[in-house]
N, C-alpha and C positions, 0 to 999 in steps of 0.2 A: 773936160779933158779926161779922158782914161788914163785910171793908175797903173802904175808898173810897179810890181814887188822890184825886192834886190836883194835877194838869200846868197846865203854861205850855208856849207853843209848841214849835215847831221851833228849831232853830238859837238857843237861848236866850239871850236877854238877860240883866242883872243884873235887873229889873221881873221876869221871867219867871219865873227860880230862887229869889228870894225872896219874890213872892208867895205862889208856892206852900208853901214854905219855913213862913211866916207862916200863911194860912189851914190850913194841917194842924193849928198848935198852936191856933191859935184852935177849929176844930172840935172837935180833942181834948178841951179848955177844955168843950166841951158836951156828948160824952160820946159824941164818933164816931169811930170806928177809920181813921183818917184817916190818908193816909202821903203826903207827896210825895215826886213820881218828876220824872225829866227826862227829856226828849227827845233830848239834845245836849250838845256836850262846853261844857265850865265855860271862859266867857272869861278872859281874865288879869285884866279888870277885877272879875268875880265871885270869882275867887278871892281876891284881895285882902279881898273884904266878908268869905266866908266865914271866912278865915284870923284878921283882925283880931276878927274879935269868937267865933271859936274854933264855929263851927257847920259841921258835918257835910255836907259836899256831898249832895243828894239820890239817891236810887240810879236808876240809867241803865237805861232799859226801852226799848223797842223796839217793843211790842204791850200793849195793856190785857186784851187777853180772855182769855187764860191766865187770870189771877191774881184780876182782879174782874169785880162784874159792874156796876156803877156809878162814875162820875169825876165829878170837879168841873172844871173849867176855869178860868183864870186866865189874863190877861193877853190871851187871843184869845179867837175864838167860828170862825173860819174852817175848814173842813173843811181843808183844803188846807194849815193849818197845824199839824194835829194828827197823834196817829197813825193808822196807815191804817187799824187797824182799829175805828176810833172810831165806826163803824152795825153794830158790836157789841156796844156795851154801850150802860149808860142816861147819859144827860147830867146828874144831877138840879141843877149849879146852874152858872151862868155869872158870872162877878166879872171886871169888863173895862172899858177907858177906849176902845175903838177902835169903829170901825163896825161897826154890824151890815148883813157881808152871806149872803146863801145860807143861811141859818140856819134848821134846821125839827126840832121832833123828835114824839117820839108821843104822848109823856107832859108834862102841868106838869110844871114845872121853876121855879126861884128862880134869876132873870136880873135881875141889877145889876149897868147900865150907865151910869157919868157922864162928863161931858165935864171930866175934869180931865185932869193932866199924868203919871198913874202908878196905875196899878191898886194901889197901897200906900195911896195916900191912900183911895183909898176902904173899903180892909181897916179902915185905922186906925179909920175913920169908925165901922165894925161895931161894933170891940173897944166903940167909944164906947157905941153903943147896947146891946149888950150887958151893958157894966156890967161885961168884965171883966181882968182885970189885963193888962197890958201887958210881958213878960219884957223885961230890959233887952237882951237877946244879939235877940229881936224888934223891939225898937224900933230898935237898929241896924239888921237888914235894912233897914225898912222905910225909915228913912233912907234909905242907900244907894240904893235901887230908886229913889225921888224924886229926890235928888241926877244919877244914871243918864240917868233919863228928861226931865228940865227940865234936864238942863247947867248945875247949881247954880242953879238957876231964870233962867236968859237964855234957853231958847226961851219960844218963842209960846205953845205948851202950859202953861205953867205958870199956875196959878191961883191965888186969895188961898187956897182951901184949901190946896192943897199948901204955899204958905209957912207957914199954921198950923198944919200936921200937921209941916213940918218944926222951928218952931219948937218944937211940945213935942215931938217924939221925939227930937229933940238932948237935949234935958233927960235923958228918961229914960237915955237911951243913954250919955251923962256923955263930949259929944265936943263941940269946935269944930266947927261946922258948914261954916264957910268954909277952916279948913286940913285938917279933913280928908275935905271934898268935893273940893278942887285935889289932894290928894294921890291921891284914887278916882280920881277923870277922869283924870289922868295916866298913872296904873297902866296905863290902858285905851285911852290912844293907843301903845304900843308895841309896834310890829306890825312890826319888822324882822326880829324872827326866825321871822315867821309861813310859813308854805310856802304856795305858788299855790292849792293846793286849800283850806287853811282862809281865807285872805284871800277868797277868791270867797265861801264858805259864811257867811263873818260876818257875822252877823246877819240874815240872806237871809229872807225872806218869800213866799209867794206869793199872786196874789194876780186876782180874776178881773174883768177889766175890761172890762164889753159881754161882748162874743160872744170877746173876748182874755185870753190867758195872758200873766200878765207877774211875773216876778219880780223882787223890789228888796230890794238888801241893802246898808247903810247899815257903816261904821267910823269910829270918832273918830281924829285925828289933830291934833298941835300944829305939823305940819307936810307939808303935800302932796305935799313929793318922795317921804315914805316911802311913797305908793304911786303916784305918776304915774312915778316912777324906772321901776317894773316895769309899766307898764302894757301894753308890748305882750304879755309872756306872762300879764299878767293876763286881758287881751283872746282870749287863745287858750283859756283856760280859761273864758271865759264862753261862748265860741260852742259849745265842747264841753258845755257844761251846755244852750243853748238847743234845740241838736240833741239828748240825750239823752232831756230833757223838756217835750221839743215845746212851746219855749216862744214866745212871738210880740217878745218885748223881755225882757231883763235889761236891767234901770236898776241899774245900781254908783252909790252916793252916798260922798262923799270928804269930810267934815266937820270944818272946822277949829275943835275947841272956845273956842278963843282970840277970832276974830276972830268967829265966828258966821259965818261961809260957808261953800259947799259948790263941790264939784267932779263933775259925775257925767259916765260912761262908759256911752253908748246902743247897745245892740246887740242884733242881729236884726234882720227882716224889717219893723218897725214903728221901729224906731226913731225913725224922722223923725216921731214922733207925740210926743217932746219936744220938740224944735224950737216944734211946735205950742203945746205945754201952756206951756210957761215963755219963751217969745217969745225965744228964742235960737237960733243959727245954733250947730249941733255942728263943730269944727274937727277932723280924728282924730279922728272919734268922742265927741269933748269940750266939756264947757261950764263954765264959772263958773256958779252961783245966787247973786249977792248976798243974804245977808241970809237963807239958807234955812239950816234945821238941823233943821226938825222930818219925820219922812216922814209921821206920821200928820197933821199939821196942813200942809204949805207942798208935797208931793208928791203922797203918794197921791191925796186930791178932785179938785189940777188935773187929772192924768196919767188919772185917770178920766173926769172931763168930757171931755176929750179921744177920749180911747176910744172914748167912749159917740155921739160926734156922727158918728163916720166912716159913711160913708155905705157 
């Protein structure tokens, strides 16, 4: 039988490694040689999911076309977010909460897209219609990746499905859902002993805005000194990423779980196209977002619209 990957982006999120995680056993579950792989190294907050509920890190690839000749995808649809050699192989399904953009292939394909707050929720939703069992060591991921992606349900993104998928996959999973979602999140703001290079990379996206390259990588924190402290060699390390991959803006987003605000750091050549999108004056390079947390709902659409008007 031929294998199928089951990636999630680049620069992996907890949504991203247990999606995948998830839909492989669900596959398996229907009688496909399914494996997930990752892109990117395992955050502190992923490893905590992995560790507590005793499930295997996915194994770390680099290229698809060596090994198969079909992927599934999870959590993205974005070229720019996958591997490079992704118009190597077939696409045959996409499972994803985020926009579709640039997305084209040769062949049908099985593309489920909804507007919730976690490409889990919508897995769960499968198992539902599927009819089939739910492993408890899965239904915690899939927690987790919810918990991750809605900030214990306080962003925007969150939906009344995601509270119902969370409320019964806590069941299955046999967890507090409120101690031990503070306890996840927390795991995953401590970023002081992270080095210049992985703090740039966390959770970094790219992403194609108009006729612009812009990329925006997002970290939780309970507190904003731990990265405005380092923010001038954080700053050096971004303009070195914007020159290496000609990029027109890296937006760094600095998100206090706690209060629900955000801190971001604009730079490049467009920068001053936040300024524009979120009606704020960058001070250093800097701005407050009252009241933002989410990138795929309260960033990305503005910072696009924006983009997309320059003349």
């Amino acid at each position: 039988m031929t294998k199928t990957f089951v990636s999630g982006h680049k620069s992996p999120d907890t949504d991203s490694i247990c999606s995948a995680l998830v839909y492989a056993d669900l596959k398996q579950q229907l009688g496909v040689s399914a494996e997930a792989v990752r892109l990117g190294s395992i955050s502190k907050e992923t490893r905590f999911v992995l560790d507590h509920f005793q499930v295997a890190e996915p194994r770390l690839v680099e290229s698809f076309a060596p090994e198969v000749e079909q992927v599934i995808l999870v959590d993205h649809n974005e070229r720019t977010q996958c591997a490079d050699d992704i118009d190597k192989v077939q696409i045959i399904e996409v499972v994803d909460h985020h926009r579709i953009a640039n997305f084209e292939t040769a062949a049908p394909l099985y593309y489920r897209a909804e507007p919730v707050g976690c490409t889990s929720t919508i897995i769960y939703k499968i198992y539902q219609e599927k009819k089939l069992p739910i492993p408890k060591k899965m239904a915690g991921l899939m927690l987790s990746a919810i918990v991750s992606d809605t900030l214990l349900m306080k962003s925007p993104t969150c939906t009344d499905e995601d509270k119902a998928a969370l409320e019964a996959l806590a069941k299955i999973a046999e967890v507090d859902l409120q101690d031990y979602g503070m306890q996840m999140l927390k795991e995953g703001t401590d970023v002081l002993d992270k080095t210049i290079d992985e703090l740039a990379a966390n959770d970094a996206k790219e992403f194609k805005m108009g006729k612009h390259k812009v990329k925006i990588a997002q970290v939780n924190v309970i507190d904003f000194a731990d990265v405005t402290s380092r923010q001038k060699e954080l700053e050096a390390k971004l303009q070195e990423v914007i020159q290496s991959e000609q990029l027109d803006m890296f937006l760094y987003v600095v998100t206090d779980i706690l209060n629900s605000n955000s801190v971001i750091i604009a730079m490049g050549e467009f920068a001053h196209v936040a300024e524009t999108a979120f009606k704020v004056q960058l001070e250093n390079n800097s701005a407050v977002l009252e009241g933002v947390v989410s990138r795929k709902k309260q960033i990305v659409p503005v910072l696009t619209d924006a983009f997309e008007t320059l003349k």
